[in-house]
N, C-alpha and C positions, 0 to 999 in steps of 0.2 A: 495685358497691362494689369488686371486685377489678379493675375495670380501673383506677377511680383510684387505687387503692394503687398499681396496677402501672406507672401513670402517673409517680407520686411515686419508685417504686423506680428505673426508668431514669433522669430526672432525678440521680438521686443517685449513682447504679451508674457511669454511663457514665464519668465520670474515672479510677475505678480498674478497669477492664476493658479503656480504653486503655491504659492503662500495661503493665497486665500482660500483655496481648497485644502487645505492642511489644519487654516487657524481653527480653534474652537471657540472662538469673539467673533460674534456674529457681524458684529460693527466694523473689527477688522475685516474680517472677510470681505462686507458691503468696499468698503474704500476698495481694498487690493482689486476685487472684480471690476471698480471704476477705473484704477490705475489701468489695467489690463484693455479696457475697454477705450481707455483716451489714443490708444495706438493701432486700434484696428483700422483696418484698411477706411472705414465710410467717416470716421474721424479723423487720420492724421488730414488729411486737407483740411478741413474740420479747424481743427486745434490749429495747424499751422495759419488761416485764414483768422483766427480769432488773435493771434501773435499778432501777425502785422498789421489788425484794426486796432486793437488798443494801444499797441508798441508805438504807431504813429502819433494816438492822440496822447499817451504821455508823454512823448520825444516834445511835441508842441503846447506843454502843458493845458491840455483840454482837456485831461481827462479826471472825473470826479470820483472819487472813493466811491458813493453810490450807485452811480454807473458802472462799475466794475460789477458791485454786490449784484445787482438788477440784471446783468447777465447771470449770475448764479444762478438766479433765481428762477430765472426764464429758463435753466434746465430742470432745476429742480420742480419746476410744475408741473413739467412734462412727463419726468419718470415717475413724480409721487401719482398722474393722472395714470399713464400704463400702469403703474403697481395695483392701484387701488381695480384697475379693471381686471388685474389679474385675479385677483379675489373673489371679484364676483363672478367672472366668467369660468376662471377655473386655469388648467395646465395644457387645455386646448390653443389655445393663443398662437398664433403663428404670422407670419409673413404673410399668407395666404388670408388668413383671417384678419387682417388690420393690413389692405392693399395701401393705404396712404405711406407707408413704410415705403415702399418700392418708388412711390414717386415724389416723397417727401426728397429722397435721397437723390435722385436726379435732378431734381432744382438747385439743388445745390452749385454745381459749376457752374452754370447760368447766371446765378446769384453773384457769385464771386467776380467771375468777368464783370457782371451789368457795375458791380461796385468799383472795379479797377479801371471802369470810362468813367466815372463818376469824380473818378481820384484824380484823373488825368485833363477832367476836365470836358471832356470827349463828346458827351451826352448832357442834355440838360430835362431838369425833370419836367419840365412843362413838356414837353411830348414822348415825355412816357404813358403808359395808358394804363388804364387801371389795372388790367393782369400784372403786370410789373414791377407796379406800386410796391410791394415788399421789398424786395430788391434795390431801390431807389432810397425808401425810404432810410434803411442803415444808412444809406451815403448825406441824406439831407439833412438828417437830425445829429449828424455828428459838429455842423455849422451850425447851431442852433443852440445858443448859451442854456442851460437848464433842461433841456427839453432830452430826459432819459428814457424813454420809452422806447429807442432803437435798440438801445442796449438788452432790456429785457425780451422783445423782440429776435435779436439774432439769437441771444440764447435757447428759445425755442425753435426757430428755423432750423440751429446747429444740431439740434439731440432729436430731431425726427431721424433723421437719415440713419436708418436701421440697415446694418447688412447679415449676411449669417452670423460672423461671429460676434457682435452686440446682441442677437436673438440668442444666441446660447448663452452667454454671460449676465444677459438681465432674466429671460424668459425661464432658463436654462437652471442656472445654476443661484444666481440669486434669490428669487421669488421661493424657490422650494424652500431655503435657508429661512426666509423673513414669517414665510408661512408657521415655520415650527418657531419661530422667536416670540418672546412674548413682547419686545417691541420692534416688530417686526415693521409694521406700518411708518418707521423712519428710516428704516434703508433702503429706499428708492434714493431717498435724498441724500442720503450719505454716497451710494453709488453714483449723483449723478456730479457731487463736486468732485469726486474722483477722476471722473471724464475729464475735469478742465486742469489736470493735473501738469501737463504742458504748459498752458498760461501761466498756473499758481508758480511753477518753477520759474518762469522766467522770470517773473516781477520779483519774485523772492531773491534772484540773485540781482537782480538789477537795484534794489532797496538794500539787500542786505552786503553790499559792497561800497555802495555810496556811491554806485554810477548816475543815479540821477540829478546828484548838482552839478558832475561833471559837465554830463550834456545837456543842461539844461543852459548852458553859460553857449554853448553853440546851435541850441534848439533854432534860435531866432534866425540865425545867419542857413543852417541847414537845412532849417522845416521845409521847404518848399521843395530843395532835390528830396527828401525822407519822404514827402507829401506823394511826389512821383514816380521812386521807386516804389513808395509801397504800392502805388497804383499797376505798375507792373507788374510785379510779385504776384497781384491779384489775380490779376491776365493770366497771369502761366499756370496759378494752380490751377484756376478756373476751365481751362483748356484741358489741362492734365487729369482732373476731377471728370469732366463730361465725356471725356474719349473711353474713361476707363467703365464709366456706370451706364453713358445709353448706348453702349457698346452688350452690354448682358443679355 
């Protein structure tokens, strides 16, 4: 199953890794190598999973402009953290060298599932146990007026899940770029809202069509089936995510 994802990921990848291996704008290149990188196999579940959490709480108007940013940000801590390590440590850096890569990226379906009984209902977090706790918590802070901390949260859970071709695209081919840039030190972060280049697409059509008065006029009557297919959805990537990665 990981080689068809991986299949589907080149497919998709290859136009923006030309580009960015071609541009001579370092900045551009950072984005295109995000672009490239939002579709690799250890993200599309990834980005798809981050679609139907936030797709749902805008559908049910919950969801806060800051919250959105607050996931960005929760990736961009994460790459400007591996960038800044790359520097010190050097072009040594590997999978092998930063094991939490390997198992950051395995939690992942687990995650997804624990959040699609969450959605459905299924689970409640009083007997969840602490190892869990992550997992849960996206689903409990999302009923919780104000309280954006999940958000920045799933955006670091989302951008650990390192597989080969994210280690080639940040490790690989960005890092060499940023090293000779003289501001070089900002394109981890410009690479990593490039990852969420699926999400930014969606909302952007969804905003820039004027679908969300539409459905917002049906949100009320709908939210509750939207509530629970998204809860599904969850289910299946989450199934289809862990078959394919603790399968390696």
């Amino acid at each position: 199953m990981y080689s068809f994802f991986s299949e589907i990921s080149r497919w998709l990848s290859s136009p923006f890794a030309d580009i960015a291996i071609n541009s001579k704008i370092a900045l551009l290149a950072a984005l295109f190598f995000g672009f490239a990188g939002s579709v690799a196999p250890c993200q599309l579940t990834a980005n798809l999973g981050s679609i139907t959490y936030f797709g749902n709480k805008y559908m049910n108007e919950k969801l806060a402009g800051i919250e959105f940013l607050l996931y960005l940000l929760g990736k961009i801590a994460v790459y400007s953290i591996f960038g800044f390590l790359f520097w010190l440590i050097g072009q040594n850096v590997s999978v092998e060298a930063i094991p939490i890569f390997v198992y950051a990226r395995k939690l992942i379906g687990p995650l997804f599932i624990l959040m699609g009984l969450f959605f459905l209902g299924l689970v409640k977090i009083k007997r969840i146990s602490f190892g869990f706790k992550l997992a849960a918590f996206v689903r409990k802070i999302s009923d919780r007026a104000g309280n954006k901390g999940g958000a920045f949260l799933m955006g670091v859970a989302f951008s650990l899940g390192f597989c080969p071709t994210m280690v080639l695209l940040f490790f690989g081919w960005l890092m060499p770029v940023a090293i000779q840039s003289s501001y070089g030190m900002i394109l981890p972060s410009v690479f990593a809202i490039g990852t969420a280049f699926p999400l930014l697409l969606f909302f952007a059509i969804v905003i820039g069509l004027g679908l969300d008065r539409s459905l917002f006029k049906h949100a009320k009557k709908w939210g509750n089936v939207i509530y629970k297919l998204s809860g599904l959805l969850l289910i299946v990537l989450g199934i289809s995510d862990t078959v394919t990665y603790w399968e390696l």
